[in-house]
C-alpha positions in Angstrom: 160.1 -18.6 18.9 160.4 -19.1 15.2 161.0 -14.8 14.8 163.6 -15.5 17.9 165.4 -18.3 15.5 165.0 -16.5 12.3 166.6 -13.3 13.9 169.4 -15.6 14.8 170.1 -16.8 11.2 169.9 -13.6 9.6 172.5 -12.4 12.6 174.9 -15.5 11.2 174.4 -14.1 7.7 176.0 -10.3 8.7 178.7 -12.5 10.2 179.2 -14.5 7.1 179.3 -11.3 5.2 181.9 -9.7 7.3 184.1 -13.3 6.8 184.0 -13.0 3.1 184.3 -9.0 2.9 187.6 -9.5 4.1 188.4 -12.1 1.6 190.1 -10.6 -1.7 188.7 -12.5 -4.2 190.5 -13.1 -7.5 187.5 -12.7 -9.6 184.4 -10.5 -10.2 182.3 -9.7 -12.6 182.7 -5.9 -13.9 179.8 -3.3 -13.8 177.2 -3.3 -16.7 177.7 -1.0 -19.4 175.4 2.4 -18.4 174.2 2.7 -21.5 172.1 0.0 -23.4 170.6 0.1 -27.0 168.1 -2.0 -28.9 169.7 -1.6 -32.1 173.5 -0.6 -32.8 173.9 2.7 -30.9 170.3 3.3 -30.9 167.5 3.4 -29.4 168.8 4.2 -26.1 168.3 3.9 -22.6 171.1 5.2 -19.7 171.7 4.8 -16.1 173.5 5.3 -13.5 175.9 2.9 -11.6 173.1 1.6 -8.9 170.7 1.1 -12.1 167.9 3.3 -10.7 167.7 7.1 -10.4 166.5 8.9 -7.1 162.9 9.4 -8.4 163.0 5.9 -10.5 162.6 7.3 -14.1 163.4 5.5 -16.7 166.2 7.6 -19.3 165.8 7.5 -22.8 168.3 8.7 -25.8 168.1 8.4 -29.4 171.7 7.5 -29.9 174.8 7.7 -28.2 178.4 8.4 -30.1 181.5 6.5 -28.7 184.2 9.4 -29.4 187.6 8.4 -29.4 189.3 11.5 -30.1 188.8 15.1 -29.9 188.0 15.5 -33.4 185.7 13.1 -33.1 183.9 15.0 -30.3 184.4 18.0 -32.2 182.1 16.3 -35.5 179.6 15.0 -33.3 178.7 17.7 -31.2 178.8 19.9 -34.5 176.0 17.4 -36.1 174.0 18.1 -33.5 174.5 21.3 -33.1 173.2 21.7 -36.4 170.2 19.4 -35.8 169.3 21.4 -32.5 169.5 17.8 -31.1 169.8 17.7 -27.0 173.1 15.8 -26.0 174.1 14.6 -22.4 177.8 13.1 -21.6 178.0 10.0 -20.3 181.4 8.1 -18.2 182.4 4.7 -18.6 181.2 3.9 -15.2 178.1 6.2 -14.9 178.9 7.2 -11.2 177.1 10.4 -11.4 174.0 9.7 -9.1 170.9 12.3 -10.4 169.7 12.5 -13.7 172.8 14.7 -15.2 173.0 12.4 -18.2 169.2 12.4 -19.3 168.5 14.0 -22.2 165.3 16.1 -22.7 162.7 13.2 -24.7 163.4 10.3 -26.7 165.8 11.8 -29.2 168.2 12.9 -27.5 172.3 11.9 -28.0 174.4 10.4 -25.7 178.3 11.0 -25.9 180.1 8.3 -23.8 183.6 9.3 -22.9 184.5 5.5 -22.6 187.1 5.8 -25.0 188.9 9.1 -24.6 190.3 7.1 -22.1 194.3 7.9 -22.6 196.9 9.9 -20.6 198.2 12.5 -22.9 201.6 13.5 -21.1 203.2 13.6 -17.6 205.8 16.7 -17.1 207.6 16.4 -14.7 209.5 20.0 -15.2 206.2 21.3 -14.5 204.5 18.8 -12.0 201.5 18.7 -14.5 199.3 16.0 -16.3 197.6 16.1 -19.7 194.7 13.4 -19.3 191.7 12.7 -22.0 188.2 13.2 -19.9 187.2 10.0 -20.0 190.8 8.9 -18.1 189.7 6.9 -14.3 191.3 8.3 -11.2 193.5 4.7 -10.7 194.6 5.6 -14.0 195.7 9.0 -12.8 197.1 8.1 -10.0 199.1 5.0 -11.4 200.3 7.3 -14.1 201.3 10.2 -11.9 203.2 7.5 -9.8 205.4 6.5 -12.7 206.7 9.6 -13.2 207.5 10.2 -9.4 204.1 12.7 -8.8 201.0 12.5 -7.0 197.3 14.1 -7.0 197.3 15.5 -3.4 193.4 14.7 -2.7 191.2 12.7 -4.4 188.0 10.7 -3.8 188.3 7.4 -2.6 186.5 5.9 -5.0 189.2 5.3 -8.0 186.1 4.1 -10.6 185.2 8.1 -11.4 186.5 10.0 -14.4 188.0 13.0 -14.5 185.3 14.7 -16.5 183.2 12.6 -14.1 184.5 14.4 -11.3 185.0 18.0 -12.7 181.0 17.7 -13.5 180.0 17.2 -9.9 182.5 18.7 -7.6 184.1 15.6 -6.5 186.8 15.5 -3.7 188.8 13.5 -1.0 188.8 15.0 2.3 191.2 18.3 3.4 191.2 21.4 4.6 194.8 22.2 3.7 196.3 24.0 0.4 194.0 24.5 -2.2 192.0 21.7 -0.4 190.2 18.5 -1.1 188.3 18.9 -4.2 190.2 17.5 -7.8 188.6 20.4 -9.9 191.0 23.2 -7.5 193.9 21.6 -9.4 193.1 21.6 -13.1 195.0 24.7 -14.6 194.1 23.8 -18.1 191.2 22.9 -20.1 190.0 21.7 -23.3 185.6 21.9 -23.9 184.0 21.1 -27.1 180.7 23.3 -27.0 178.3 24.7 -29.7 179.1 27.3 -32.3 177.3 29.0 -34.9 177.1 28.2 -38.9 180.1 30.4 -39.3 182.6 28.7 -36.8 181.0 24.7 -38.0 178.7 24.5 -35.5 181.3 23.2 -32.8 184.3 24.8 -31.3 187.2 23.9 -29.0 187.8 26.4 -26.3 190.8 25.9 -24.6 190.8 27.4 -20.5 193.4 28.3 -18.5 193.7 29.5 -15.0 193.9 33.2 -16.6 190.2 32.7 -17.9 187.4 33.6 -15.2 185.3 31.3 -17.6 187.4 28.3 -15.9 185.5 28.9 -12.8 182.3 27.9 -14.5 184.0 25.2 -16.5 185.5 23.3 -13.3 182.3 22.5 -12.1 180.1 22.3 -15.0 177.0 20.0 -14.4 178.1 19.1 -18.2 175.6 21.4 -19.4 178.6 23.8 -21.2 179.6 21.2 -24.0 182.2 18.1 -23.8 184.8 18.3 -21.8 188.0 16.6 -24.0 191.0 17.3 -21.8 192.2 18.5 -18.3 195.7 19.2 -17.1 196.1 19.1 -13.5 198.8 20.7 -11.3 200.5 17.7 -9.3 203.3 17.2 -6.1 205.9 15.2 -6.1 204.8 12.0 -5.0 205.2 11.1 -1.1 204.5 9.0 2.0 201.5 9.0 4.9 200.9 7.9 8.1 197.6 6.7 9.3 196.3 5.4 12.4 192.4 5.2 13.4 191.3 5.8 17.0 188.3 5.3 18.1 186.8 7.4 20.9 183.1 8.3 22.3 181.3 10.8 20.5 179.7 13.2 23.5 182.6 15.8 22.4 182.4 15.0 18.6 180.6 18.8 18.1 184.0 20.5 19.8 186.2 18.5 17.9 185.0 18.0 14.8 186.0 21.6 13.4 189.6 21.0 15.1 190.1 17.6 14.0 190.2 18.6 10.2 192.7 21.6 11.0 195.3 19.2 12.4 195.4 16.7 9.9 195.9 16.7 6.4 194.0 13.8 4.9 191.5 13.8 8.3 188.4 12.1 7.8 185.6 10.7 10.5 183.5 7.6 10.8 180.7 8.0 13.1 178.9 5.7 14.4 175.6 8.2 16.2 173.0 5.1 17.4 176.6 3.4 19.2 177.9 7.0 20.8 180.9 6.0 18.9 183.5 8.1 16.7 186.3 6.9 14.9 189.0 9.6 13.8 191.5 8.6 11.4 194.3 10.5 11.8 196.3 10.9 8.8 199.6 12.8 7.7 202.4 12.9 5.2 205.5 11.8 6.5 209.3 11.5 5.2 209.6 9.7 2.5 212.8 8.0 4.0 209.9 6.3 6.3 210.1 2.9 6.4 206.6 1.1 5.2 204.5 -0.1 2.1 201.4 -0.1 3.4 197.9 -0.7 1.5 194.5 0.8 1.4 192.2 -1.7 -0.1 188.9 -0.2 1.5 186.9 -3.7 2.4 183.1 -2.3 0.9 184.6 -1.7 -2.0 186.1 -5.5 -2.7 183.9 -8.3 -4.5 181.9 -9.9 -2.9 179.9 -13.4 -3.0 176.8 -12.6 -4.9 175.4 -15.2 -3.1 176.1 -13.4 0.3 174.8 -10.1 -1.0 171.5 -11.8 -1.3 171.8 -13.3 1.5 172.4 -9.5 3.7 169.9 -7.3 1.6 167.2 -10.3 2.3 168.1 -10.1 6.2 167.6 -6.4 5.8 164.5 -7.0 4.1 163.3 -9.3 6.9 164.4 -6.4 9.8 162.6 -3.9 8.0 159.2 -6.1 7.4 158.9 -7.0 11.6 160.9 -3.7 12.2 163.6 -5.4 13.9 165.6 -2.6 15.2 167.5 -4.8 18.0 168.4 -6.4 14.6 169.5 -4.1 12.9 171.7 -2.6 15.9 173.1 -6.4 16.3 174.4 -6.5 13.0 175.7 -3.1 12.7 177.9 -4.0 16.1 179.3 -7.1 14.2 180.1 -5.3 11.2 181.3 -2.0 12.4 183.5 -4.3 14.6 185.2 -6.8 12.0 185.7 -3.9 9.6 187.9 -2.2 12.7 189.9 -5.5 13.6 190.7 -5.4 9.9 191.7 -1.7 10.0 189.1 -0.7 7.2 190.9 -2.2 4.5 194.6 -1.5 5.1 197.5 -3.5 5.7 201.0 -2.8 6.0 202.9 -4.4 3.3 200.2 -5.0 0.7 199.0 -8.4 2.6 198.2 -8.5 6.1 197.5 -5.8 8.6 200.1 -5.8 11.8 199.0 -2.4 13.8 199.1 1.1 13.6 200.8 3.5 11.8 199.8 2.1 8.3 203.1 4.0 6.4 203.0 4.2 2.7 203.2 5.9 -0.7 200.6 8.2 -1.2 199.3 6.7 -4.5 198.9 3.4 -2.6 196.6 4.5 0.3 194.6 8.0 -1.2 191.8 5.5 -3.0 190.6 2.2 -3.9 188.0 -0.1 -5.7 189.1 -3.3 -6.4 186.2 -4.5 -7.3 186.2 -2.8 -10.6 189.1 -4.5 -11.8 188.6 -8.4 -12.1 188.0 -10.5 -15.5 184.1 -11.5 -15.5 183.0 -14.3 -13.1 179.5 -14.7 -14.1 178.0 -12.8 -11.2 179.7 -15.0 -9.1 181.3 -12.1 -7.3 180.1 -8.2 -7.9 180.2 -5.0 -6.4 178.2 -4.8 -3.5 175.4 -2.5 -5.2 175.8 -4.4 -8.5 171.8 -4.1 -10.2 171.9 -7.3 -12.1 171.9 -9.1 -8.4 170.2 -9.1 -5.1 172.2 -6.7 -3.6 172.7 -3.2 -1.7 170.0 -1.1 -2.7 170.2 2.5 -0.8 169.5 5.9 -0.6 172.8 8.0 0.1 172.1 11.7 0.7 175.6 13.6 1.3 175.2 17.7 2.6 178.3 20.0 3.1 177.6 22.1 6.3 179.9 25.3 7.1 182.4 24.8 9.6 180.3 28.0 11.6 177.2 25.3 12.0 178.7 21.9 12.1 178.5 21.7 16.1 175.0 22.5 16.5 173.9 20.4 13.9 175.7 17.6 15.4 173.8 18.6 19.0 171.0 18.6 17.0 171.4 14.8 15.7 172.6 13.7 18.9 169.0 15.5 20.5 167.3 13.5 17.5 168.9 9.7 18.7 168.3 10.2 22.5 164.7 10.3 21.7 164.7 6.9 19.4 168.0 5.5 20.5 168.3 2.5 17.8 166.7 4.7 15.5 170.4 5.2 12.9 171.6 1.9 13.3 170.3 1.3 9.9 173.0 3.6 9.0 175.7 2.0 10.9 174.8 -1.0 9.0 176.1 0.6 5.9 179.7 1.7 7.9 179.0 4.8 9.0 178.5 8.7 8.4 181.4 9.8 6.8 182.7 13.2 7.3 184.8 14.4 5.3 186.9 18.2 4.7 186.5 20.2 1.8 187.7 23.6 1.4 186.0 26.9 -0.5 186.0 27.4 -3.9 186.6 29.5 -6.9 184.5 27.3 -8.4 180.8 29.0 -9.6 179.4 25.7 -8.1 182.0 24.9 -5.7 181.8 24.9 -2.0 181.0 28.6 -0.9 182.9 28.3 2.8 185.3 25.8 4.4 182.6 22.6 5.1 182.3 19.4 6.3 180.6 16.7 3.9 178.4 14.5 5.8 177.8 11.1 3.8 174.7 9.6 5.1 173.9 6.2 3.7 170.8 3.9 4.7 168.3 1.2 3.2 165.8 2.1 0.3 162.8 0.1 -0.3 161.9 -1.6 -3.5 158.5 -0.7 -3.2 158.5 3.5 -3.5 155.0 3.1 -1.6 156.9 1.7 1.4 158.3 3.1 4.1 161.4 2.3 6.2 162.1 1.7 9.8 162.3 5.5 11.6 161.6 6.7 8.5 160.9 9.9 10.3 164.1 10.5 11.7 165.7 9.6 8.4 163.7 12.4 7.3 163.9 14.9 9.8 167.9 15.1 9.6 167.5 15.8 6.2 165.3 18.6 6.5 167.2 20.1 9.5 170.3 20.0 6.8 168.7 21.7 4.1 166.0 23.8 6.0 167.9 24.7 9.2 171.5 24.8 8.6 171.8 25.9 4.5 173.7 22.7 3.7 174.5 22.7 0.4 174.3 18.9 -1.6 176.7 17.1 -3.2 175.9 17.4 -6.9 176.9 13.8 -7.6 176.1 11.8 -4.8 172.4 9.7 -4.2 170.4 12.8 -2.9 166.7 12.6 -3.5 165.3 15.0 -5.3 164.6 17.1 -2.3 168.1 18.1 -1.8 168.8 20.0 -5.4 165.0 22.0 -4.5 165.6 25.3 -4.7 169.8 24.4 -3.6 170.8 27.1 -6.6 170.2 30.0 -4.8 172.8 29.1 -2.2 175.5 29.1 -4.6 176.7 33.4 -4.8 178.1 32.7 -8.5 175.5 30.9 -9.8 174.2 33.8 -12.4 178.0 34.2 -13.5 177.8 29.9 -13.9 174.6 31.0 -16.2 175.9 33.9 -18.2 178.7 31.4 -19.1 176.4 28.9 -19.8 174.3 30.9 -22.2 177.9 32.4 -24.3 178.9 28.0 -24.5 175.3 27.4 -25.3 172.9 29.4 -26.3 170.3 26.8 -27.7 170.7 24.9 -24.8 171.3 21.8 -26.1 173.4 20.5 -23.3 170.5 21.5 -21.0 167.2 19.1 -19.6 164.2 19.8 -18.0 166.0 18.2 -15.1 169.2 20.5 -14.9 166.9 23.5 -16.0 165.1 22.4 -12.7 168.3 22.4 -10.3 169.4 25.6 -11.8 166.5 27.4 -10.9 165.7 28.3 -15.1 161.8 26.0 -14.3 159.6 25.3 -11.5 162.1 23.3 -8.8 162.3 19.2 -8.7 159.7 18.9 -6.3 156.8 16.0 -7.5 154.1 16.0 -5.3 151.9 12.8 -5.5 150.6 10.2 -3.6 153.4 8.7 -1.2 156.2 11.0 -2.7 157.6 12.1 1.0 158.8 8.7 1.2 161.2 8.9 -1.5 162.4 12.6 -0.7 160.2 13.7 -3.6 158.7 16.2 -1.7 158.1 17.3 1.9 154.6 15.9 3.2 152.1 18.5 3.7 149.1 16.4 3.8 149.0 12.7 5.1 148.6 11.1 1.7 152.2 12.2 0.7 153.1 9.6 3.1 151.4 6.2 3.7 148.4 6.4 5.9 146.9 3.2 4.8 150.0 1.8 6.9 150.1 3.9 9.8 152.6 7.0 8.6 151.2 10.2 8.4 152.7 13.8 8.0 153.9 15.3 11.3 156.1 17.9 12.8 159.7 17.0 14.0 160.6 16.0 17.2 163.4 18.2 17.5 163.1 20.5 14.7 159.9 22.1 14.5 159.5 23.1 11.1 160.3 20.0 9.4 157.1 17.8 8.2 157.9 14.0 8.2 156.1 10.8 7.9 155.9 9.7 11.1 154.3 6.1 12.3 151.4 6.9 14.4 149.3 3.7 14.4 151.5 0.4 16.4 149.3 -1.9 14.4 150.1 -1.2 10.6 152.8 -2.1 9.7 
């Protein structure tokens, strides 16, 4: 009777969570710094924007350089060029996921882009931007804006960089034009990367879209030097239509494919433990259109700190009794107030009145509102703000050819008929988004026309403990990577499993390394961990005691999982060949 009651509360809790998600709060307190030092810009430690890296080390630097210009970047990288130090570039809101910004050691220099922060030119003769690499996407888009032009696809995320996102590959969702992915539009490009005694140990090269090296450059990893400015090829700015519809998922493998082909901006929420899809169907329109609508995505508003602490120790609570009616109960609530409140948009900036939402393209393409408020005292945060009690998750994102995204879906939907509540843990965190994202030039850019499949659910603070169907968690994964060559997103939370081995899918990737060894020869933009991913050591693998839990490895013996509480290594249900940590014993918990 007490569980029954308890259950209740927390239920009242998601509720109270969805009230104030859809509150815009007029304070919050901004993200921490990344990087923190002991003594003045030394001494170092850096992180990422959740505070904790997939495998849970702890990153060290010597020093880290606050650049403002590119002469600036140019002295620094030449001092340690000269000093064979190891440097790693670091963004003002650290959004890159894995380890891309450890250096190798203790010693190692951090450059922060933080300041190179300005917007060099807008011509609109040529439809192009100058921006500094440190520039945010809201400040790209704002700026475009002004001068009547627009960034056709973007992340919708507006707290990433521009060298953030030429790094790792970001991108919105599209399968039209050049497609989705920011880097397909830079046609200039200025890297500061090591040089010999004779040229001052630094040099400025400066890319166009007549160099082939620009297809190593545009998705870097930011092991080829510092990147100091892009110039992007714009539209002229215009209007969209979007309406979401929400429909049963039993054909969601026949239309996925189609879907993406007749919508420009397509994207789909779905929702696999509720048989539930939601398509959001999404075009430009005329600009003589009438409507100002808004896209103020509700996850990624402030919220009550106090109400974070409130969910993640519900969560906590449905995980510890493995509550999976729970879960499923709260994912209903949520996944239903964030529909009624059409995700975030409304149609003149205030309230939302129905479908079509009609608006200018800068005002609907991404958000993060979050980021922007004066300091509240941790009254208010982002929802996976570290200083607080708050969402703490894994978030493992795969790009599957359009040739195989059907039968993985099958495969999925096979997966949940056997343990039915089994992903509502995902639901609880919105959804799985797919999203469209077109082939590459880029070394390490998508190799085919793919859909990204963002798949975000609860992480444990104890890396000894595992999670409700943690089995079926890890058997997608494994039918992703294993079964179906998904490639990962090089930015996003993947564990460590993900990036094993994930170089050899990429056809380019000895071109990305002889341009990688003519920028850098000493490899001082390299680390053990991007040596790893790029196939130049022994892959990311770790295997220890409980390390399947955490995606550190795939179990092959039961102590890679937790035995002393019931979970030991097992074949998948559906997929064969996978190895996951299944519960066996009803007692343990």
């Amino acid at each position: 009777m007490l569980l029954s009651k308890g259950k209740i509360k927390f239920h009242e809790l998601i509720l109270w969570e969805c009230f104030f998600l859809f509150v815009v709060s007029v304070s919050c307190t901004p993200p921490a710094e990344p990087v923190k030092c002991w003594a003045k810009d030394s001494n170092c430690t850096i992180t990422n924007s959740f505070g904790m890296f997939p495998d849970r080390a702890v990153c060290r630097a010597g020093n880290v350089a606050y650049s403002a210009t590119e002469q600036e970047l140019v002295s620094v990288v030449s001092d340690a060029t000269e000093a064979r130090r190891k440097v790693k570039v670091v963004t003002r809101f650290s959004h890159s996921i894995p380890k891309l910004v450890c250096p190798d050691g203790q010693d190692g220099l951090l450059i922060s882009t933080k300041y190179l922060n300005r917007v060099v030119k807008t011509n609109e003769a040529t439809m192009t931007i100058t921006v500094e690499s440190g520039v945010t996407l809201r400040q790209l888009i704002n700026e475009a804006a002004k001068a009547g032009l627009a960034l056709p696809y973007a992340p919708y995320w507006w707290g990433l960089t521009i060298g953030g996102m030429l790094g790792t590959g970001a991108h919105g969702s599209s399968l039209w034009g050049k497609g989705s992915s920011v880097h397909d539009y830079v046609v200039e490009m200025r890297i500061v990367s090591p040089a010999g005694a004779d040229e001052g140990y630094a040099k400025v090269r400066v890319l166009n879209e007549r160099d082939k090296d620009l297809d190593a450059a545009k998705v870097s990893l930011g092991v080829l030097g510092v990147i100091s400015q892009v110039t992007l090829k714009l539209q002229p700015i215009f209007k969209r239509s979007i309406t979401y519809v929400t429909n049963d998922d039993k054909d969601l493998g026949d239309e996925a494919v189609a879907f993406g082909k007749l919508h420009e901006f397509a994207d789909i929420f779905w929702y696999p433990s509720q048989r539930k899809a939601v398509y959001r169907l999404d075009d430009r329109v005329s600009a003589n259109v009438s409507g100002n609508g808004l896209y103020d995505f509700t996850p990624f508003r402030s919220t009550p700190s106090l109400v974070l602490a409130l969910t993640r120790t519900t969560e906590e609570t449905q995980e510890f009794f493995r509550d999976a009616d729970g879960k499923c109960l709260d994912a209903k609530a949520i996944i239903s107030a964030l529909q009624t409140a059409a995700y975030g948009l409304t149609n003149n900036g205030l309230i939302f009145t129905g479908y079509p939402v009609i608006g200018y393209h800068n005002r609907l393409q991404s958000s993060g509102t979050c980021l922007d408020s004066l300091e509240d005292s941790l009254i208010t945060a982002c929802a996976w703000d570290p200083r607080i009690k708050a969402e703490y998750f894994h978030q493992i994102t795969f790009s599957f050819s359009l040739s195989v995204v059907k039968d993985f879906i099958q495969d999925v939907h096979k997966l949940v008929a056997t343990e039915p509540k089994s992903l509502c843990g995902l639901e609880l965190y919105n959804d799985v988004l797919m999203h469209y994202v077109k082939a590459s030039t880029a070394y390490l850019g998508k190799q085919e026309d793919a859909i990204d499949f963002d798949i975000t659910y609860y992480r444990t603070k104890d890396p000894m403990a595992p999670r409700l169907y943690q089995d079926i968690l890890e058997e997608i994964e494994q039918m992703a990577l294993f079964k179906y060559g998904a490639l990962p997103h090089w930015g996003k939370k993947n564990r460590n499993l993900a990036f094993d081995s994930a170089i050899k899918k990429y056809r380019n990737s000895r071109e990305f390394l002889k341009v990688k060894s003519k920028y850098d020869p000493w490899g001082l933009f390299f680390s053990e961990w991007t040596d790893q991913v790029l196939g130049m050591r022994n892959g990311v693998t770790v295997l220890k005691e409980g390390c399947a839990l955490e995606g550190l490895c795939v179990c092959s013996q039961d102590i890679h999982c937790a035995p002393a509480k019931g979970y030991l290594c097992r074949p998948g249900k559906i997929f064969q060949h996978a190895r996951v940590c299944t519960r066996v014993n009803s007692k343990k918990k």
